[in-house]
C-alpha positions as CSV (number, residue, x, y, z in Angstrom):
1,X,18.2,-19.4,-41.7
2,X,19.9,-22.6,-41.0
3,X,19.5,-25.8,-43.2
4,X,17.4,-28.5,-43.0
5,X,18.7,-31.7,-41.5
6,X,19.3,-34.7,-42.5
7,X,16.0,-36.8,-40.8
8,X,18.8,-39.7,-40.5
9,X,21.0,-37.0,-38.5
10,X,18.3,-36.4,-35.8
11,X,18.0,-38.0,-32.5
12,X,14.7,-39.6,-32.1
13,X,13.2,-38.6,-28.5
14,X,10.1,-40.4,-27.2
15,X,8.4,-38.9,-24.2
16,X,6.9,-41.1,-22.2
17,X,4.0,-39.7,-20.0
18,X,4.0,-41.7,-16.8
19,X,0.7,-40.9,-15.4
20,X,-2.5,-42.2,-16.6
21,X,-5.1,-40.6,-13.9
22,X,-8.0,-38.4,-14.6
23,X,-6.7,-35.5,-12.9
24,X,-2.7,-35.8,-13.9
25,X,-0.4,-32.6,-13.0
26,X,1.2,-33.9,-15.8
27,X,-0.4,-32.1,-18.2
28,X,0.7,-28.7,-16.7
29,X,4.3,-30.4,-17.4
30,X,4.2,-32.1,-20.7
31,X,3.2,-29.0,-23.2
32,X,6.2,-27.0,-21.5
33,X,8.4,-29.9,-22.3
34,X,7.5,-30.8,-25.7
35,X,7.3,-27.0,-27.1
36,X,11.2,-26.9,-25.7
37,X,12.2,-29.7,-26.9
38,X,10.5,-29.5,-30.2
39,X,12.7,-26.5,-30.5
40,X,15.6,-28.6,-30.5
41,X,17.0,-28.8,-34.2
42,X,18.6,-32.2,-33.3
43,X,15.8,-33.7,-32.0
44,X,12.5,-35.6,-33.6
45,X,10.0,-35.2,-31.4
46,X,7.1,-38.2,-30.0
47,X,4.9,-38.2,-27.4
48,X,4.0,-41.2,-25.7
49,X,1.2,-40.9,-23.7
50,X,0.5,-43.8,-21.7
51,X,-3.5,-43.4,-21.7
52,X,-3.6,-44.2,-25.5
53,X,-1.7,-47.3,-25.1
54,X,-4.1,-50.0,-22.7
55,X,-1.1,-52.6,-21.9
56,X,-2.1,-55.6,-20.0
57,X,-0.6,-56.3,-16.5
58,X,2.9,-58.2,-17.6
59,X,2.8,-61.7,-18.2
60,X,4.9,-62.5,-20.7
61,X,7.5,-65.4,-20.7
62,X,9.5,-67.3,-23.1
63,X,6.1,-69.4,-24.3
64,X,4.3,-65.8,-25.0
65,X,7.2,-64.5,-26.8
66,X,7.7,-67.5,-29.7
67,X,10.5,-66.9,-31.8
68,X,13.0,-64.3,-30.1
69,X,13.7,-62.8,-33.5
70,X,10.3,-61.7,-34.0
71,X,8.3,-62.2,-30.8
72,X,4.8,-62.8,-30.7
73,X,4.0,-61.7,-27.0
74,X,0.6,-62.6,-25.3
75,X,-1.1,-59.5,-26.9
76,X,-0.7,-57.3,-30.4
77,X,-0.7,-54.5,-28.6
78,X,2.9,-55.5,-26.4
79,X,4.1,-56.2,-29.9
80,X,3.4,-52.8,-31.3
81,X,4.0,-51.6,-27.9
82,X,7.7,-52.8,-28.5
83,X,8.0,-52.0,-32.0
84,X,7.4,-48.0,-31.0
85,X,10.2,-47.9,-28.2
86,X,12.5,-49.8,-30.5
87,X,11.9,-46.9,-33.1
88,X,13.3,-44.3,-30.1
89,X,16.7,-43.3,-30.0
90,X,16.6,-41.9,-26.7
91,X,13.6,-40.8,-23.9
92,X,13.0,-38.6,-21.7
93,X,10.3,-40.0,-19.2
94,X,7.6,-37.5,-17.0
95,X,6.9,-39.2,-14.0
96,X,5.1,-38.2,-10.7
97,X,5.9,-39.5,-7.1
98,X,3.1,-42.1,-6.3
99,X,3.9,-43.7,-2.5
100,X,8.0,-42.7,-3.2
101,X,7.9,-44.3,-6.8
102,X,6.7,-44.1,-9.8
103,X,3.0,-45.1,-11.0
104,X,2.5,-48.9,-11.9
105,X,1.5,-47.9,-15.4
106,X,4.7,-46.6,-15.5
107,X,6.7,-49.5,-14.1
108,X,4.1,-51.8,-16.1
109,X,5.3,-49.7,-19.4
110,X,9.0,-50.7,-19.4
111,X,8.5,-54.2,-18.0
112,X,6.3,-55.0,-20.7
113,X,9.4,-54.0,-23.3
114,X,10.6,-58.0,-22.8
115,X,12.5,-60.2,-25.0
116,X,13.1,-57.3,-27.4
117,X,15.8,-55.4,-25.4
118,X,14.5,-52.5,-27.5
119,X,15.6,-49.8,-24.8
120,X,19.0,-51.1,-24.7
121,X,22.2,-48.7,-24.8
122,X,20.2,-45.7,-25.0
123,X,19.9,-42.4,-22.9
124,X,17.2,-41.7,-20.7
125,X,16.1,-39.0,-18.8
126,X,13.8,-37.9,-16.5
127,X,11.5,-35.0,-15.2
128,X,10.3,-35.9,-12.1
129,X,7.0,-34.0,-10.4
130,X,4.8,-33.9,-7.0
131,X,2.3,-32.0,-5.7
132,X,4.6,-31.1,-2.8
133,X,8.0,-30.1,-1.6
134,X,9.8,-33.8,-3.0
135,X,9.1,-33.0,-6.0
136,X,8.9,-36.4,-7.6
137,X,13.1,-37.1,-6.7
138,X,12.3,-40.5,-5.1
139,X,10.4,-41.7,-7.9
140,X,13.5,-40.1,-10.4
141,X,15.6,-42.0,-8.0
142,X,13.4,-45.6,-8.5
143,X,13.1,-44.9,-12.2
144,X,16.7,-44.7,-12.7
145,X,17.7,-47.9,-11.3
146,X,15.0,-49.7,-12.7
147,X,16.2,-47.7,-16.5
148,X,19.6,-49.4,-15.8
149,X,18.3,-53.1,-15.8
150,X,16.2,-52.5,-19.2
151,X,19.7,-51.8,-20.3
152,X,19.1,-47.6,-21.1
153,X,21.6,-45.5,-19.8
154,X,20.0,-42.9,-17.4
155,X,21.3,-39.6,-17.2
156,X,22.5,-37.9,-14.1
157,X,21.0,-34.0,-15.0
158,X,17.2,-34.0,-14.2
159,X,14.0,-31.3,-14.0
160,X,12.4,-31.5,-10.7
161,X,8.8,-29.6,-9.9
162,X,8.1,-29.1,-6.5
163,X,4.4,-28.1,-5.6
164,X,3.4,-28.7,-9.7
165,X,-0.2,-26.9,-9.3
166,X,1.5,-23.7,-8.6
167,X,4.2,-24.6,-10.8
168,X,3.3,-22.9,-14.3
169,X,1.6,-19.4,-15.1
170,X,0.2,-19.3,-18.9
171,X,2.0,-23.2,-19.7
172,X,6.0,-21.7,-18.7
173,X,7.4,-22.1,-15.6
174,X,7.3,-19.7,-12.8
175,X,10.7,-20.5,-11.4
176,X,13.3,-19.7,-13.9
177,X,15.4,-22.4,-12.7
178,X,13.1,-25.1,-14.4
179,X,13.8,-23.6,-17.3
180,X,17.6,-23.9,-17.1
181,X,17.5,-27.6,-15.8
182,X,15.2,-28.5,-18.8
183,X,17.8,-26.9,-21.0
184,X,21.1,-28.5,-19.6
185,X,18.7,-32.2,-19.5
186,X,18.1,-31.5,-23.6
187,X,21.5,-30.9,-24.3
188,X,22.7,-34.2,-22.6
189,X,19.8,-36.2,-24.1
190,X,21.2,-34.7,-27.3
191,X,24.8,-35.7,-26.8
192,X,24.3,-39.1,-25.7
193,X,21.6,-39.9,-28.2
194,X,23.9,-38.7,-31.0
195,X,26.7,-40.8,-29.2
196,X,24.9,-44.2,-28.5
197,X,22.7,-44.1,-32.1
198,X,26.6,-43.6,-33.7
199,X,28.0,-46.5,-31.7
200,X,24.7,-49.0,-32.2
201,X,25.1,-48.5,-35.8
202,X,28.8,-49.5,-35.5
203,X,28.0,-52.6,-33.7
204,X,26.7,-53.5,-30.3
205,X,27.9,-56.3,-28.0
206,X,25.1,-58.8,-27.9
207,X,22.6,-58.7,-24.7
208,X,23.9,-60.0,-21.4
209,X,21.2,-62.7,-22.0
210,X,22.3,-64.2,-25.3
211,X,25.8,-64.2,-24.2
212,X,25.0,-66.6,-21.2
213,X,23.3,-69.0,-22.7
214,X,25.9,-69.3,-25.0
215,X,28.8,-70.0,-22.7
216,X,26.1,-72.1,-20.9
217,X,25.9,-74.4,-24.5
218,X,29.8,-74.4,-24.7
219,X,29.9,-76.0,-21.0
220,X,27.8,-78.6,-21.9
C-alpha cells in the first residue's frame, strides 16, 4: 500500500461544469470524470458545478472592485466566486457545443474572475461534448483561446464525446478510446499543475496589467 501524501504535495483540480440546463448530457460525463480523476493519487479533487453558483451577468469595473488587494466586486457572491478559483491549482473544464461555443454561463464564469487574476499561470483542460458528430471541438477550440487571455495555460491533449446520449453504458464509456484520452489529459493536468504550483511558489512575474501602469507612471 503506498503512503499517504503530503496534502501540500497534491495538485488541486477544480472541475468546472459548463452547463447549467435542465436536461445537461453533462451529467452522463461528469461522474466518469470525477471517479477517474479522483483516482489520481496526485490530485485533490472539486467539483464546481455551475448550477450551485447564481453569478450575475458581468459588470464589474474598477469602481465595483475597490481596493485591488482585496476586491469588493458588485456582489458577495463574485467575491467568493473568486476566492474558490483562486484556491485551484489547475482545472479541467466540461463544456458542451452551444451555436459552435461554449454556454454563456460558461463564458460568464471566467469573465466574472476579474481584477483577481486568480486563474493566472495555471493548466487548464478541457472535455468537450455534443449531442452529434462535432463533439463539442469548436467550443474546446473557443474555450481555449478565451483560457489564454484569463492568463491559464490550456493544454493541447483533450477528451472529445461525439453523440454523448449514446456515449456511456452503466456511467463508463463505450468507446475505449475516451478512456485513453481521459488518461493521457490527467497525466498532463498532473505534470503541469505540479510544474506551475512549484514555479508560483518560487515567484511569479507580476500581471501584464500592473506592469503597464507602472511604466505608464515612470513616463509621466
Amino acid at each position: 500500500m503506498s503512503e499517504p501524501q503530503d496534502p501540500q504535495s497534491l495538485v488541486h483540480v477544480q472541475i468546472i461544469v459548463g452547463s447549467t440546463r435542465e436536461t445537461r448530457n453533462a451529467d452522463l460525463v461528469t461522474p466518469w470524470v470525477t471517479h477517474r480523476a479522483a483516482h489520481r493519487d496526485s490530485l485533490a479533487i472539486e467539483v464546481l458545478d455551475l448550477r450551485d453558483w447564481s453569478l450575475p451577468l458581468f459588470a464589474e469595473h474598477r469602481g465595483t472592485v475597490g481596493n485591488p488587494a482585496d476586491p469588493t466586486y458588485s456582489d458577495p457572491i463574485v467575491k467568493q466566486w473568486n476566492q474558490k478559483i483562486a484556491a485551484g491549482d489547475a482545472y479541467l473544464f466540461i463544456t458542451p457545443e452551444y451555436t459552435h461555443s461554449i454556454p454563456g454561463v460558461l463564458k460568464n464564469a471566467i469573465d466574472n474572475v476579474f481584477a483577481s487574476f486568480a486563474f493566472r499561470n495555471k493548466p487548464a483542460a478541457f472535455i468537450g461534448y455534443s449531442s452529434g458528430i462535432g463533439a463539442g471541438t469548436r467550443a474546446v477550440e473557443h474555450l481555449a483561446m478565451i483560457a489564454i487571455e484569463a492568463e491559464l495555460v490550456p493544454l493541447r491533449n483533450t477528451v472529445l464525446l461525439p453523440k454523448v446520449q449514446q456515449a456511456f453504458v452503466n456511467g463508463s464509456p463505450v468507446d475505449p478510446d475516451a478512456e485513453v484520452a481521459l488518461d493521457i489529459l490527467l497525466d498532463d493536468l498532473i505534470w503541469w499543475g505540479t510544474v506551475l504550483k512549484r514555479a508560483r511558489a518560487a515567484g511569479e512575474v507580476p500581471p501584464a496589467m500592473a506592469r503597464r501602469l507602472a511604466a505608464a507612471q515612470r513616463q509621466r
